[in-house]
C-alpha positions as CSV (number, residue, x, y, z in Angstrom):
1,X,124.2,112.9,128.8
2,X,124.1,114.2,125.5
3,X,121.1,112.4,124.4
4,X,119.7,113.7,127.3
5,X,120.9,117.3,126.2
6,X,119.8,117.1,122.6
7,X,116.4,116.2,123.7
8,X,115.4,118.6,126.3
9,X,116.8,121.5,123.4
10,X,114.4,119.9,121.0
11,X,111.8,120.1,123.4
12,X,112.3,123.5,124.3
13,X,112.4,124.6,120.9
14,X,109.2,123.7,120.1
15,X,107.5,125.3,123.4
16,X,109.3,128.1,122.0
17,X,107.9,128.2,118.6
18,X,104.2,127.3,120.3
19,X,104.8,130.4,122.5
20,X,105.8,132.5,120.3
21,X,103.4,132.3,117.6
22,X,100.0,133.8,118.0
23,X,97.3,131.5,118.0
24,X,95.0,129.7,115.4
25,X,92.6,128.4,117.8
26,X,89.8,126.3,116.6
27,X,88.7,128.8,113.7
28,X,91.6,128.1,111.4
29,X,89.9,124.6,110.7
30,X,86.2,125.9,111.1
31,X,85.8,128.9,110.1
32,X,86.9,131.5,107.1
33,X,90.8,132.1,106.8
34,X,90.8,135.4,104.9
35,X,91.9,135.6,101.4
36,X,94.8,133.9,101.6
37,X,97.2,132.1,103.6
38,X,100.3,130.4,102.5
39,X,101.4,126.6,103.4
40,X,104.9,125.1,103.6
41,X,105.8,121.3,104.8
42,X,108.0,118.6,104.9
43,X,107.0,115.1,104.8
44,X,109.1,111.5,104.7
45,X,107.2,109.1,102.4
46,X,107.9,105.7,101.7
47,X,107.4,105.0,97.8
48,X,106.2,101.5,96.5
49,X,107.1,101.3,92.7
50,X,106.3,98.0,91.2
51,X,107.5,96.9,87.8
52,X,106.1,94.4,85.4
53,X,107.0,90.8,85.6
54,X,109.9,90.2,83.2
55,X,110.1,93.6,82.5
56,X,112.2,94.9,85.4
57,X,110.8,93.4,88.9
58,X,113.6,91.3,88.9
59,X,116.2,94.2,88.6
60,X,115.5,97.0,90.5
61,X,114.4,98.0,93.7
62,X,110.3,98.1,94.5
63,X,110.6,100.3,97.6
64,X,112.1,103.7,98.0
65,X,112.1,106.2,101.1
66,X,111.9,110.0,99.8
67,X,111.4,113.5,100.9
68,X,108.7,115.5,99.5
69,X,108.6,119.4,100.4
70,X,105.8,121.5,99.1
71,X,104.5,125.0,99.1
72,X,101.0,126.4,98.9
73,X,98.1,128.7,99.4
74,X,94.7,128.2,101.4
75,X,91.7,130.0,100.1
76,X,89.0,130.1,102.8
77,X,88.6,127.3,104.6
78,X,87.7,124.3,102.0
79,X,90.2,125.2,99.1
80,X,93.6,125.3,98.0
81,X,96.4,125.2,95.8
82,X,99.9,123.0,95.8
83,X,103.2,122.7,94.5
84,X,105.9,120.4,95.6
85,X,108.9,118.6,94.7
86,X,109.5,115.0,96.0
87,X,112.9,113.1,95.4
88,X,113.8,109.1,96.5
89,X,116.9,108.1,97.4
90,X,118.5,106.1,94.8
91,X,118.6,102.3,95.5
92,X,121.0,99.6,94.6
93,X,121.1,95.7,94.6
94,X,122.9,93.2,92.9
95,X,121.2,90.0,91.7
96,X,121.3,86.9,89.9
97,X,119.7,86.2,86.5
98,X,119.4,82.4,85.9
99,X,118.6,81.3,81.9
100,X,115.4,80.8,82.4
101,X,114.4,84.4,84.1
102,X,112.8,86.9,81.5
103,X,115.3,89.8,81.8
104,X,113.6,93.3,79.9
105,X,111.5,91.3,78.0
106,X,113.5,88.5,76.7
107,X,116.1,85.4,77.8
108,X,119.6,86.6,77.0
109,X,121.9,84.7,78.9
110,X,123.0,81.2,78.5
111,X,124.3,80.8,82.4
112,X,123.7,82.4,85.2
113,X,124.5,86.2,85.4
114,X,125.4,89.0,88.1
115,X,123.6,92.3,87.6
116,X,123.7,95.4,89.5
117,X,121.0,97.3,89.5
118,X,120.5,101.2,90.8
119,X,117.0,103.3,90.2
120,X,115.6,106.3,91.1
121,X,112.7,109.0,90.9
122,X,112.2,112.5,91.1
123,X,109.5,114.9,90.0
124,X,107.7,118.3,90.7
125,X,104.1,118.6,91.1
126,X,100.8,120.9,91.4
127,X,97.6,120.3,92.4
128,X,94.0,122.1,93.5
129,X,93.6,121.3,96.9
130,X,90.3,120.2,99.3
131,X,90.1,120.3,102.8
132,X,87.2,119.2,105.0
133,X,87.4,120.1,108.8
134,X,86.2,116.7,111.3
135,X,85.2,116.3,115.0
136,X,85.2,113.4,115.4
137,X,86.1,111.7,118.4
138,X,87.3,115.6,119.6
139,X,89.1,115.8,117.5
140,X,89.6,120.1,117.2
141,X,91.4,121.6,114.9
142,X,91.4,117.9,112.5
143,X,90.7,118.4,108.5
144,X,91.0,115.6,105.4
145,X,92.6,117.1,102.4
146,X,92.8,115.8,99.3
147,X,94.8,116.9,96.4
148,X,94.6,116.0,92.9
149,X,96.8,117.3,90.3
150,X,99.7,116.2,88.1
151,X,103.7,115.8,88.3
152,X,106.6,115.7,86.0
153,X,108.4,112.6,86.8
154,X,112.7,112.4,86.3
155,X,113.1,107.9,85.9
156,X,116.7,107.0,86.3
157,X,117.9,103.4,86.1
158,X,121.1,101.7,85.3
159,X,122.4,98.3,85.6
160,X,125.6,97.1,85.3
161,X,126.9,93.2,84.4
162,X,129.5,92.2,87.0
163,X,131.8,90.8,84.9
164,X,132.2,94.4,83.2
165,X,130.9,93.0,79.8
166,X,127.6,94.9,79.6
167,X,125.7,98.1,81.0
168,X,122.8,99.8,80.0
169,X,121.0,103.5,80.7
170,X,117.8,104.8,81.3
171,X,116.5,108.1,81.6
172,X,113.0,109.4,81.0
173,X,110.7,112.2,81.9
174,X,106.7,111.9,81.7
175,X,104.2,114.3,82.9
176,X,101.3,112.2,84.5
177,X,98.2,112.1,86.9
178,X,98.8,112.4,90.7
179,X,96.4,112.4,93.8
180,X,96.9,112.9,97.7
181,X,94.8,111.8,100.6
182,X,95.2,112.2,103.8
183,X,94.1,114.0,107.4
184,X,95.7,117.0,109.3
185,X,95.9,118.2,112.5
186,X,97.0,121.5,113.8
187,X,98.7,120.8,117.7
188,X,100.5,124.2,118.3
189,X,99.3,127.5,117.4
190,X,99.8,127.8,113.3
191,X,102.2,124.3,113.1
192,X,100.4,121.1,112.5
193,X,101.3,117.5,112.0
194,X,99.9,115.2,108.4
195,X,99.8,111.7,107.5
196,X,99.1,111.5,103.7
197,X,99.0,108.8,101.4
198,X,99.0,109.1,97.6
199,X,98.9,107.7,94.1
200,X,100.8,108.4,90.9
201,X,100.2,107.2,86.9
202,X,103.8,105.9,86.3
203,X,102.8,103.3,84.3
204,X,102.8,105.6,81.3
205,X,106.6,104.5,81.9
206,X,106.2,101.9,79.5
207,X,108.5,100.0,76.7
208,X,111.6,102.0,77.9
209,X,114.5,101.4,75.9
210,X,118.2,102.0,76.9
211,X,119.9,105.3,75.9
212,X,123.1,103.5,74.6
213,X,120.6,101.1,72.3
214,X,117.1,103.2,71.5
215,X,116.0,100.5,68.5
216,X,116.6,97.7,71.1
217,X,113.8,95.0,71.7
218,X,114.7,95.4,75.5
219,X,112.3,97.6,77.3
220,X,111.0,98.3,81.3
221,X,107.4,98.4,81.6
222,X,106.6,100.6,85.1
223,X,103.4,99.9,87.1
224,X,101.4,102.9,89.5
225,X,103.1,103.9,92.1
226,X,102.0,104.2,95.4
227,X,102.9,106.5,98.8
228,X,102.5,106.4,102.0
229,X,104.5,109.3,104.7
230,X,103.7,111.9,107.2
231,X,105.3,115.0,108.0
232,X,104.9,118.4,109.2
233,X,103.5,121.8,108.0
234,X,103.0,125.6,109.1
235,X,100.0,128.0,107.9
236,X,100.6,131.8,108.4
């Protein structure tokens, strides 16, 4: 019954919003939209991280979900600007090294060894924004966007020995390269619905060294990462 309950409140919530917003009708998409009009969303991304062999694949996690909220302003109908901030949620996993596994760039342990690892990535972004309206398939009120611009990028990693005899820190910020692709559609009045994939440079993470030992030969090389989410948005 409460299911029930918590659904049909949901769904009246949103017939409320779409009722009591004027409309956007087909022109929002096709035609001018004034000087300005701001943007705010939410999406839920699923980030796919990869690091280089021997150089931390084999420690820490490849696949992260995160939030990404954002903030902008259309100008006209083909044209934009962005700002955002997108944060993953930080993973753990514990695994086994044997002696002949290249751990950070080299082969330090003489037996098998327990590690824990945890990681995660934040970073705040802004970009120029493109939009280009569709009808395809009837599709009214549909755009692409993409958005090209760049991010600062927070990398946090740790991991930890099990027996207690070792642990190491990482923490580095980089400001790099990002683009976002993806379509658009408005459903109710000025709230729409996105599905948005997108690319960052993180491999400028490269030969990272531990903040307890900077002149260390160990080092974590990250690879590009890639995104993939959807999520909401409203245009006044």
């Amino acid at each position: 019954m409460f299911q029930v309950n918590v659904k049909n409140l949901v769904l009246a919530s949103a017939v409320a919003v779409c009722a009591a917003t004027p409309s956007l009708s087909q022109a929002l998409i096709d035609s001018d939209y004034g000087p300005f009009h701001p943007v705010i969303g939410f999406d839920a991304q699923h980030r796919h991280m990869h690091f280089e062999e021997g150089f931390g694949d084999n420690l820490w996690k490849e696949t992260y979900p995160q939030g990404n909220i954002y903030a902008g302003l259309r100008f006209g109908s083909y044209f934009g600007i962005m700002v955002g901030h997108e944060n993953t949620k930080t993973r753990d996993q514990t695994v086994n090294i044997s002696p002949t596994d290249t751990f950070l760039g080299q082969l330090p342990f003489a037996a098998a060894t327990a590690i824990r690892g945890s990681s995660d990535i934040k970073g705040t972004y802004a970009q120029i924004m493109g939009y280009l309206p569709i009808s395809w398939f009837n599709l009214n009120s549909t755009e692409l966007f993409l958005g090209i611009g760049a991010i600062h990028n927070k990398l946090r990693l740790e991991f930890q020995l099990l027996d207690g005899s070792d642990s190491r820190h990482y923490a580095e910020s980089d400001t790099h390269a990002k683009v976002e692709f993806g379509v658009q559609k408005i459903i109710c009045n000025h709230f729409g619905l996105r599905v948005v994939g997108g690319w960052e440079n993180t491999s400028s993470f490269d030969d990272l060294k531990p903040v307890e030992f900077p002149d260390s030969i160990s080092n974590v090389n990250l690879k590009d990462t890639w995104t993939i989410g959807a999520g909401f948005f409203w245009v006044f």
